[in-house]
C-alpha positions as CSV (number, residue, x, y, z in Angstrom):
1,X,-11.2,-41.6,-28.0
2,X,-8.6,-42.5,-25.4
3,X,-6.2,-39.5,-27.0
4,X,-8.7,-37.1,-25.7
5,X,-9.7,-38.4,-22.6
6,X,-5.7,-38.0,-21.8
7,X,-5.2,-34.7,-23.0
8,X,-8.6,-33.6,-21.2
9,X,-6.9,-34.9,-18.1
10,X,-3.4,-33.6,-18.8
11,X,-5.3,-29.8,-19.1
12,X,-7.1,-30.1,-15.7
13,X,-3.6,-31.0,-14.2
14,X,-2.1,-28.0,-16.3
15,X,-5.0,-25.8,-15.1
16,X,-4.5,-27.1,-11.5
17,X,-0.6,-26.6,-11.6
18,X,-1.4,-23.2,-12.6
19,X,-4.1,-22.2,-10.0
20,X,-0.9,-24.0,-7.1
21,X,1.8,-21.5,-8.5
22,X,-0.4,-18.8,-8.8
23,X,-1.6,-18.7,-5.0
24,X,1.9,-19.6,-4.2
25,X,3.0,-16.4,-5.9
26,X,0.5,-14.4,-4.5
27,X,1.7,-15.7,-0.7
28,X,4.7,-15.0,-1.0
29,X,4.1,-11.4,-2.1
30,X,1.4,-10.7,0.7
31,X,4.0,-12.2,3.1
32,X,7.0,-9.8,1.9
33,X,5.2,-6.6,1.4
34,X,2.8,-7.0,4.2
35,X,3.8,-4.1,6.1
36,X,3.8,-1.6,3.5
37,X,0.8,-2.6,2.1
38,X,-0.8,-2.4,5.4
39,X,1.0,1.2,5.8
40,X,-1.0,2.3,2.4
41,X,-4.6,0.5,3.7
42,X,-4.1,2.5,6.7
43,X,-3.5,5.5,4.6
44,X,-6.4,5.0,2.5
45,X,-8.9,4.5,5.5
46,X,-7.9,7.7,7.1
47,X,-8.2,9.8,4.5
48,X,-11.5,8.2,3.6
49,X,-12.5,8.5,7.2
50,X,-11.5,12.3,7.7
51,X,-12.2,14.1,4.4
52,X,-14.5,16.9,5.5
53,X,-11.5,17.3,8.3
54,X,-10.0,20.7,8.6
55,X,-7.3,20.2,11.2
56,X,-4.1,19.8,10.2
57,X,-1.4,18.4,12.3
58,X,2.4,18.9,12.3
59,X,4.9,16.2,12.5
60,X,5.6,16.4,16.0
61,X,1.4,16.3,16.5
62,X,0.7,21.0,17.0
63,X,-2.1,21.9,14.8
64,X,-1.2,24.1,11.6
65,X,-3.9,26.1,9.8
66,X,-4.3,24.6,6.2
67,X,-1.3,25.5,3.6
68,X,1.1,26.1,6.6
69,X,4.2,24.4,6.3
70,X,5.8,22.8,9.6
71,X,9.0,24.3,10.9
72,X,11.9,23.5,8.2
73,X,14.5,22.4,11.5
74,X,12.2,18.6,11.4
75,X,13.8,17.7,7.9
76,X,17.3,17.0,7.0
77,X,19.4,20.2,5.6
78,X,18.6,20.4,1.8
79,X,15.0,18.7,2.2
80,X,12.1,20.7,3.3
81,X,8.3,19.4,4.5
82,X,5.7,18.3,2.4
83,X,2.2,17.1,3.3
84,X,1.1,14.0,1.3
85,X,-2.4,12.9,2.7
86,X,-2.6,13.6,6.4
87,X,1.2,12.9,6.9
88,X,4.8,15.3,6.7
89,X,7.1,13.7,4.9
90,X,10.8,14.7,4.1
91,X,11.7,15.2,0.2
């Protein structure tokens, strides 16, 4: 009987351990990536917020009609515009 109470203990410190390293973990990686993950929520929640919108903007914030492509001088020579969700990016 005293074998099992010792190994029920030694599981609920295991478990516990565990649970520690675990939120630990999950700190550290909130902490680190905080910015790009808020970049992407902000993302998300736009395009949620806006998808019957039909205005398109441009880069530098002039309305483009839908399939229009911004002006190719914004991007770096050899990279042209691309929309991906409501923003221009380079690629």
């Amino acid at each position: 009987m005293k074998k099992r109470r010792r190994q029920s203990g030694q599981a609920l410190t295991e478990y516990a351990f565990l649970m520690v390293l675990l939120a630990t973990i999950t700190f550290a990686v909130v902490v680190l990536a905080g910015n790009q993950l808020q970049g992407i929520f902000q993302d998300v929640s736009y395009e949620l917020s806006h998808l019957t919108d039909a205005s398109t903007l441009a880069p530098d914030g002039s309305p483009l009609a839908p399939g229009v492509t911004p002006a190719p001088a914004q991007c770096p020579p050899g990279q042209s515009a691309q929309l991906r969700g409501h923003k221009w990016k380079c690629n």
